[in-house]
N, C-alpha and C positions, 0 to 999 in steps of 0.2 A: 861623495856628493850625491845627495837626492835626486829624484828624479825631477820634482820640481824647478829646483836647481837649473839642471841643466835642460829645460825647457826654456827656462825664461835668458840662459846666455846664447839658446840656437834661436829666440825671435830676437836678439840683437844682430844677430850675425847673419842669415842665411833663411829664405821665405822654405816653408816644407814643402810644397808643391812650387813647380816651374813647367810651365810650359811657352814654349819657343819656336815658332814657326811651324807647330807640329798640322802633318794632312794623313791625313787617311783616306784609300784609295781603295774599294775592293772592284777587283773583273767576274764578271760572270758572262757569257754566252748564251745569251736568248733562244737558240735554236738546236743547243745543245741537245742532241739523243741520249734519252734514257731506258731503253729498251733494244734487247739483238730485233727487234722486228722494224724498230724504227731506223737502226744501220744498216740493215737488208733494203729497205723502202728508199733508205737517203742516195746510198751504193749503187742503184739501178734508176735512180731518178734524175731526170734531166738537171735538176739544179744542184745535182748530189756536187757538181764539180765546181759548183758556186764559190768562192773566196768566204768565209766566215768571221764577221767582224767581230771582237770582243767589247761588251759597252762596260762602262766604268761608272761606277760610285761615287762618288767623294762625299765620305760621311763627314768626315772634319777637312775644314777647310782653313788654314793660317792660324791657327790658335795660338795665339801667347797669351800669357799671364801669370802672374805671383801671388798665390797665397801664402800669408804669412801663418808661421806659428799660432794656433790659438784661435784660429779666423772659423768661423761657421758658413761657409758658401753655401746656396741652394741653385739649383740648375734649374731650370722651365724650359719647357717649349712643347709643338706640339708631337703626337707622336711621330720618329721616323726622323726627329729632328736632329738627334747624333748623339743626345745625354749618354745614352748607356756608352757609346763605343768611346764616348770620351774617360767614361769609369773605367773602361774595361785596358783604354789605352794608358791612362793612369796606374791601372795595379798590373801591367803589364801581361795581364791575359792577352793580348795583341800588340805588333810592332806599328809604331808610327812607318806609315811611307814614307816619310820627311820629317824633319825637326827634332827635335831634343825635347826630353822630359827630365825631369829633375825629383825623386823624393827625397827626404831626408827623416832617418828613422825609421820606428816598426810601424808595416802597413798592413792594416784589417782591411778587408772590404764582405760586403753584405751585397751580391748581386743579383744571383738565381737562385730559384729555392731547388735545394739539395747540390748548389756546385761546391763541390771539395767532399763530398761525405760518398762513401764507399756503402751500396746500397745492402750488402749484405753481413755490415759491421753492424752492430745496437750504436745506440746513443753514447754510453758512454766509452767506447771503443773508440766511434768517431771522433767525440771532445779530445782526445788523450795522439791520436792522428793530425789534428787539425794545429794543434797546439803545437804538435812536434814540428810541423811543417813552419810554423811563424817561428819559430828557433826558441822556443821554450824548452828549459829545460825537466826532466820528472821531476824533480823539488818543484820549480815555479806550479809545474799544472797540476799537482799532487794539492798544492798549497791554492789556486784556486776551482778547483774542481766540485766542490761542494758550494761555492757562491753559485758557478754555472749553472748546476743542476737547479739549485734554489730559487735562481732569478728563473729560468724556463717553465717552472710549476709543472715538470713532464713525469714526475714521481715515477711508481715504477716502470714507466713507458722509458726511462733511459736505460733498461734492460734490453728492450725490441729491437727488434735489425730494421733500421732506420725506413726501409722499402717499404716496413709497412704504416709508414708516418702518413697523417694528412698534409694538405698542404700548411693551414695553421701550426702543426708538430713542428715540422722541417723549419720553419720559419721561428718558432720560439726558440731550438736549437742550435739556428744559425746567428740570429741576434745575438745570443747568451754568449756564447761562444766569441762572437765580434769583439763583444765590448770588453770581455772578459781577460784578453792576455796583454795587457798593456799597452794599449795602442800609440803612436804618435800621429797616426794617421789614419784619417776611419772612412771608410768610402759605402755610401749607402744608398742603393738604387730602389726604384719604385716596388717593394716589398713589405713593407711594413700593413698596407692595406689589406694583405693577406689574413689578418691574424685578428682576434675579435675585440672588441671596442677596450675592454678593460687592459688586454695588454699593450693595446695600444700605446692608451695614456700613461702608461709604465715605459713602456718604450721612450716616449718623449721626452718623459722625464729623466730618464735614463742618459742622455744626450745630451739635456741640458749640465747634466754632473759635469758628465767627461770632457764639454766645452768648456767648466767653467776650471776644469784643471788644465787646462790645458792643451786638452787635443783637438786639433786639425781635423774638420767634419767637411764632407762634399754631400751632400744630401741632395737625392733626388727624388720629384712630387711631384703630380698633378694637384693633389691638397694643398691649396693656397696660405690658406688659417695657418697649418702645421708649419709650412715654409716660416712665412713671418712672424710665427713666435721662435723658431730657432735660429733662421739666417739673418747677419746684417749684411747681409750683401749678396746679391742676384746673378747670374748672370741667363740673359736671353740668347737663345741659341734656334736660329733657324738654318735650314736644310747644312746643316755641317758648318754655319758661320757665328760669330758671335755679334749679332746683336744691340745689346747692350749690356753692358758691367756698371751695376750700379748700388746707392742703396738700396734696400729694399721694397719700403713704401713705395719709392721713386718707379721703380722697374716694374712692380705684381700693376701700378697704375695705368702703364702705357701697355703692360701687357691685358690686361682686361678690356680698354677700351679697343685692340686691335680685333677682341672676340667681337665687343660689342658690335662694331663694323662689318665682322666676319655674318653675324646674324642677322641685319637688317638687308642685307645684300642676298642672302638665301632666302628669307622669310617669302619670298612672292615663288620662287622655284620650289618651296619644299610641297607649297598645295599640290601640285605639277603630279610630281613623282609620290604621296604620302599613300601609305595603304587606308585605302577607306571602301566598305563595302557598305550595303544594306540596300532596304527594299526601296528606298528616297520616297514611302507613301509620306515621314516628316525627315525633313532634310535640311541641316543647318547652313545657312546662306551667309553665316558671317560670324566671326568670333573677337570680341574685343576685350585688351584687359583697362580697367579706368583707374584712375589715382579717385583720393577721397575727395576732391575738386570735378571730377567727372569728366578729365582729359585722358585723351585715350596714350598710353606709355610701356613699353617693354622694361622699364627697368625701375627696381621698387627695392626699401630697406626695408630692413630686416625689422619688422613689428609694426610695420605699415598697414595701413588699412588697401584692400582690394578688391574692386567690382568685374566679374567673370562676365560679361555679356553675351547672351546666345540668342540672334536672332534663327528663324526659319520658316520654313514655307512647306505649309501642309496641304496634300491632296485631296483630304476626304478628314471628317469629325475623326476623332480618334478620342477615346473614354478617358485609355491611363496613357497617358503615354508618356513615362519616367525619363529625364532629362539627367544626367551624371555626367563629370569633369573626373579624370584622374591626374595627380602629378606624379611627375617623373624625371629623378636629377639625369644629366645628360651622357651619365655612364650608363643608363637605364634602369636605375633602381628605384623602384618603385616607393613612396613617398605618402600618398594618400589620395581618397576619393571622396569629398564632398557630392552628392546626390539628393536629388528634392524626395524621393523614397523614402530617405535614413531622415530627412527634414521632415517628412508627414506635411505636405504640400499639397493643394491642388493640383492635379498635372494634366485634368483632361483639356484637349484645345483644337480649335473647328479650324473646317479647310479656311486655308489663306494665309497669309504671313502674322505673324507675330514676335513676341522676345522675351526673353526670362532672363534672370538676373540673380547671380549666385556671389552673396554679398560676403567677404571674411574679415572683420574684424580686424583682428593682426595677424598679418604673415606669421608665422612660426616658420616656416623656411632657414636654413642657415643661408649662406654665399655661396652661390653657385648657377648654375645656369639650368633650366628646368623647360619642360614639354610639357604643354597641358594635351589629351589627349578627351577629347568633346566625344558624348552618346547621346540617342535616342533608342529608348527599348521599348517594348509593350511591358506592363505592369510584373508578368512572370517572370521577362529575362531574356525570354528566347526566341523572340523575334526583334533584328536588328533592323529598325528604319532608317539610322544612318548611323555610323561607327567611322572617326573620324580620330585616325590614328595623329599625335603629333600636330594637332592643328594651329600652337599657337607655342613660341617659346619665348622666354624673359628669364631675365637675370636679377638676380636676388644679389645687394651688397649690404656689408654695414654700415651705417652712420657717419659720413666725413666727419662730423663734426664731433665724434667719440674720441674722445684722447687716447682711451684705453682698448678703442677696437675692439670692441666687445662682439662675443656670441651669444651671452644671456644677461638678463639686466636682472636686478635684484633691489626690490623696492625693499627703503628701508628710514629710520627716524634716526638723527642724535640725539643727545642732550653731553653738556656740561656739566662735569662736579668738581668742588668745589675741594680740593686736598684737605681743609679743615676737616669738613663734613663725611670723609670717607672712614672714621673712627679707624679704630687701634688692628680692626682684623682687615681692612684695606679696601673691602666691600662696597658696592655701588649703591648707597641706598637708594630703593625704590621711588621711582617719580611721581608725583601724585595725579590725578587724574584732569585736574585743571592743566598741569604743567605738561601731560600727553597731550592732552587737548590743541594746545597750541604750538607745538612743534610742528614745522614746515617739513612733509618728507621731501625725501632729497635722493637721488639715484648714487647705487653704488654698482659698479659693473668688477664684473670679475672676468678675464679670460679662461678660456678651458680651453686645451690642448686634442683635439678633436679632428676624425673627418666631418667634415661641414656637412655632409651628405644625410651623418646618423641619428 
């Protein structure tokens, strides 16, 4: 019997993953000493005789659930929210406190970069370890051992003692490796983002195979895009609870809007606390973003138009005084800096209040939520009259009304030909230029498997 085979009679019979009332519980001791000087000091101090309480964790709280055969689950939430220890209690790196777990079949998991590899093996010492360890036999990993290496691109680098891998290495290695010894079950934690853009979208791709033969994927992301082109189904997970189990669409919806809530509730505390320095001779009194209507909004689609409004209140004439916006996606990665400088703008402006306006066309932004970070310089750079870390953030989405949830749109024309007129070698004859003329373009969107960030 093929493997396929007996795939498709274990999703009649029996879900691969079960979980059932599982909790996870860890203790740690807040006052615990970690130093002979700090047992000296506790030993001799009045409260040394104090009772010591243990406090308690509960990373997962009551989890049940069935994954079936073949099913692509993604996990969300925020950090701290349990994903990983639910991976980790899954592939049995740790005991449930409570409840039953259930796999069924061979179980990969992808969790830390370099767990399982032996730092002063090479690469391909590792593969041939790691393989041993999932119950491969030398024929099986003899037989795929040269795919491994080939899918990692690590060329002679799977000679090196693995210690001296980057984090990127360690992570092609472990991927390659995951997917590589026939999995039934594939457990994949927020890692992938380690690794650089092109292998990424290998990566994805990669996923999408091994789902579509058949194997059980738990995939965990902050990358939203990535989740919902691979999982039909969600599950939200906050402080060790589950949330919501749902479709997809359904779940990344109610999970966004909880950000979007989570930011309009900060957005007056963040002025508060935000690092901002300078000399305030020009000092920005207010930062708005506008739709192309001129209503002021935090939240805008992807190829939207955008108006930056910076009012301020100057002390004294000032000749240059260079006005810049940076953005910045909300892991902190830097994104881009329109400036009226790079524009070749007028920028001198007299004491008193006034406003500038820093107008974009189309967002290029992907989805995601982003920090504008507002300047005022003198013309060289190096005098900051206000530096205004963080001053304003918004969330970037796609298109409700996109069927195909797109990230990039791609203008484009049809036409119709006629099966008569395509002659004997099957070829599109040329449309004439009256007949370009009049064709209506029409949008075609294609998905890309991407961090929305890049």
């Amino acid at each position: 019997m093929d493997r396929d085979s007996e795939r498709n009679i274990n999703k009649i019979k029996e879900p691969a993953i079960r979980f059932v009332g599982v909790n996870k519980r860890f203790k740690f001791n807040a006052d615990n000493n970690n130093s002979v000087l700090e047992i000296i000091v506790s030993a001799f101090s009045r409260s040394g005789n104090t009772v010591k309480q243990d406090h308690a964790l509960w990373a997962l709280q009551e989890m049940t659930f069935d994954i079936a055969p073949g099913e692509c689950v993604g996990l969300v939430g925020n950090n701290g929210s349990g994903k990983s220890t639910l991976l980790k209690v899954a592939s049995g790196i740790i005991r449930p406190t409570s409840g039953r777990v259930e796999i069924r079949g061979r179980l990969s998991a992808l969790l830390e970069l370099g767990a399982g590899f032996h730092p002063d093996l090479t690469g391909k010492e590792n593969i041939w370890l790691n393989a041993s360890i999932l119950g491969l036999s030398n024929a099986d990993i003899a037989r795929v051992y040269d795919d491994i290496v080939e899918f990692s691109e690590l060329g002679e680098f799977i000679h090196m003692p693995v210690k001296h891998y980057s984090s990127g290495m360690y992570m092609r290695l472990g991927f390659s490796v995951a997917v590589h010894v026939w999995p039934d079950v594939l457990l994949i934690d927020e890692i992938l983002a380690v690794g650089d853009q092109s292998f990424q979208i290998k990566c994805i791709a990669r996923l999408h195979q091994l789902n579509d033969q058949g194997v059980t994927v738990i995939f965990v992301s902050h990358n939203l895009e990535t989740v919902r082109s691979l999982c039909s189904r969600i599950f939200w997970i906050v402080d060790g609870e589950m949330v919501t189990d749902g479709d997809t669409d359904d779940v990344i919806k109610l999970y966004l809007a909880s950000h979007d809530i989570t930011i309009e509730k900060e957005s007056d505390e963040k002025t508060e606390a935000i690092r901002r320095w300078g000399t305030a001779e020009v000092k920005i009194t207010s930062l708005r973003l506008l739709s192309d209507s001129g209503h002021e909004q935090d939240h805008f689609i992807v190829g939207e138009s955008m108006t930056v409004e910076m009012q301020y209140l100057a002390q004294r004439d000032v000749k240059k005084a260079e006005f810049g916006l940076s953005f910045f996606r909300e892991d902190g990665a830097f994104v881009g800096a329109p400036n009226r400088q790079v524009a070749e703008t007028e920028s001198a402006v007299t004491e008193g209040s006034g406003t500038v306006r820093c107008h974009i066309e189309q967002l290029p932004l992907l989805p995601a939520v982003y920090d504008i970070t507002a300047t005022v310089y003198d013309a060289a750079g190096n005098i900051a009259y206000d530096h205004f870390e963080q001053a304003k953030s918004f969330r970037v989405s796609n298109d409700p009304e996109d069927e195909a949830d797109s990230q990039i749109e791609i203008s484009a024309s049809w036409d119709s030909v006629e099966a008569a007129n395509q002659g004997e070698t099957g070829k599109r004859p040329r449309a004439s230029r009256n007949q370009e003329s009049e064709q209506s373009p029409s949008r075609i969107v294609a998905k890309q498997s991407q961090d929305p960030g890049l």
